[in-house]
C-alpha positions as CSV (number, residue, x, y, z in Angstrom):
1,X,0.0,0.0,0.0
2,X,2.4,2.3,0.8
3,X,3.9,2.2,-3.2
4,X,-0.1,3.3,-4.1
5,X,-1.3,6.7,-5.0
6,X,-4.4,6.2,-3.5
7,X,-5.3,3.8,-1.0
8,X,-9.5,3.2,-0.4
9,X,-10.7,3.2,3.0
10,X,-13.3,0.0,2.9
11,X,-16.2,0.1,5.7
12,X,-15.5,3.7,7.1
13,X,-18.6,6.6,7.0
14,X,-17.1,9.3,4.5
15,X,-18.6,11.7,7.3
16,X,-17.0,10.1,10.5
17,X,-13.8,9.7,8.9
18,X,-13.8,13.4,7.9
19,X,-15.1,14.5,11.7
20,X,-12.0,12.6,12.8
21,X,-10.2,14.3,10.5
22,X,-11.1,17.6,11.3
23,X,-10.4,16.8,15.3
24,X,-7.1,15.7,14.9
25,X,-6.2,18.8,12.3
26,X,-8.5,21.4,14.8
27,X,-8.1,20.7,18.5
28,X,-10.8,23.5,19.3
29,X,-13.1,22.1,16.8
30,X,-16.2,20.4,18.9
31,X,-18.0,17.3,17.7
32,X,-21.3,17.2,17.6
33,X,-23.3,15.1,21.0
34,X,-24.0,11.7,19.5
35,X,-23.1,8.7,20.6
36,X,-23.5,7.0,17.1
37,X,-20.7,9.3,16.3
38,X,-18.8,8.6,19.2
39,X,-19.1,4.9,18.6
40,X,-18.1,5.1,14.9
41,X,-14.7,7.5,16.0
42,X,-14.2,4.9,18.9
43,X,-13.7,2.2,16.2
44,X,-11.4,4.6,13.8
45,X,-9.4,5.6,16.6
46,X,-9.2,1.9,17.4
47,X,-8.8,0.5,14.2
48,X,-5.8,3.1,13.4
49,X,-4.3,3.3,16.5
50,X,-5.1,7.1,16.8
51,X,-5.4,7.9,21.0
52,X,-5.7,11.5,20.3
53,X,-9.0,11.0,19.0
54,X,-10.5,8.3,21.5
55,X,-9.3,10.8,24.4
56,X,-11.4,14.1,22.4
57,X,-14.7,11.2,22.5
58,X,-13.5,11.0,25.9
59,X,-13.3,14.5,27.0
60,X,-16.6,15.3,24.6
61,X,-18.7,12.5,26.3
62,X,-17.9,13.7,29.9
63,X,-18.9,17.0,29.1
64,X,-21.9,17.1,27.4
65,X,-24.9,17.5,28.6
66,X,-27.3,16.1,26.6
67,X,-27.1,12.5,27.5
68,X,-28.0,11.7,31.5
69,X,-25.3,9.7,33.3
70,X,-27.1,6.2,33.1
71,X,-26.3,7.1,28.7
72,X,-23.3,7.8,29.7
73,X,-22.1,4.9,31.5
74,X,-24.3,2.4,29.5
75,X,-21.8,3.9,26.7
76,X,-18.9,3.3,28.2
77,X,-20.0,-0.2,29.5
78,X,-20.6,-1.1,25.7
79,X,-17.3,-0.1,24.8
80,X,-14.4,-1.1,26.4
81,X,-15.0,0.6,30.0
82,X,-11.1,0.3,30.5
83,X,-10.5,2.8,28.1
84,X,-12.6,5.4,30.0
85,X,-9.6,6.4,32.4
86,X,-10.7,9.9,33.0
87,X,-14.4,9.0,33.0
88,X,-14.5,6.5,35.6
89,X,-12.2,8.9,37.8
90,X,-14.5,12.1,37.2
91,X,-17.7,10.0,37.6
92,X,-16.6,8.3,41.1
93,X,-15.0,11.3,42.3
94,X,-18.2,14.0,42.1
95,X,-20.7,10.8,42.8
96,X,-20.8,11.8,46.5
97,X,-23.4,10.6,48.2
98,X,-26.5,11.3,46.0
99,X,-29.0,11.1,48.4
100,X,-28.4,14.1,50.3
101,X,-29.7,16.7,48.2
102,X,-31.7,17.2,44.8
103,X,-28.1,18.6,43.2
104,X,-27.4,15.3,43.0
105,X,-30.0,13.9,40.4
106,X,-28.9,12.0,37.8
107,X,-27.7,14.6,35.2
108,X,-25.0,16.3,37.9
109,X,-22.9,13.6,39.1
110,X,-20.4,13.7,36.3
111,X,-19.0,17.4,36.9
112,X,-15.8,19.0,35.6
């Protein structure tokens, strides 16, 4: 392959690949909340061997707000949970004890 012009990309979403991309050319650039997207960039950073952009799903998954935290860790459950370093760390540390006050509910326990 490495003797070809052009080499084609078999099973890969034009549009995912390109997202990817764009994240490892554009730190500052923010993928959009979806975790189909996540899970496609998951496998293209997995299949490529490219860390950079499975740390940025990473970073984007804890951040968002969109998804509630049982999304969130049913995500990480369904792929590879040891990957989620910084996840697990974040999510255990500002879990607390939940019952003490409606602050708590199930959309704060994975602060920054």
């Amino acid at each position: 392959e490495k003797d070809k012009e052009e080499i084609e990309l078999k099973h890969i979403d034009r549009e995912d690949f390109h997202v990817m991309l764009r994240s490892l050319h554009d730190p500052s650039h923010t993928m959009e909340d979806d975790l189909e997207l996540f899970s496609s960039l998951l496998s293209l950073g997995d299949r490529y061997n490219i860390t950079t952009i499975i740390d940025q799903v990473e970073e984007r998954l804890i951040e968002s707000t969109k998804f509630s935290v049982s999304e969130k860790l049913l995500f990480v459950d369904k792929h590879d949970s040891f990957r989620f370093c910084k996840f697990h760390a974040r999510a255990y540390k500002n879990i607390g004890r939940p019952w003490d006050d409606e602050k708590n509910s199930t959309n704060s326990l994975l602060v920054r």
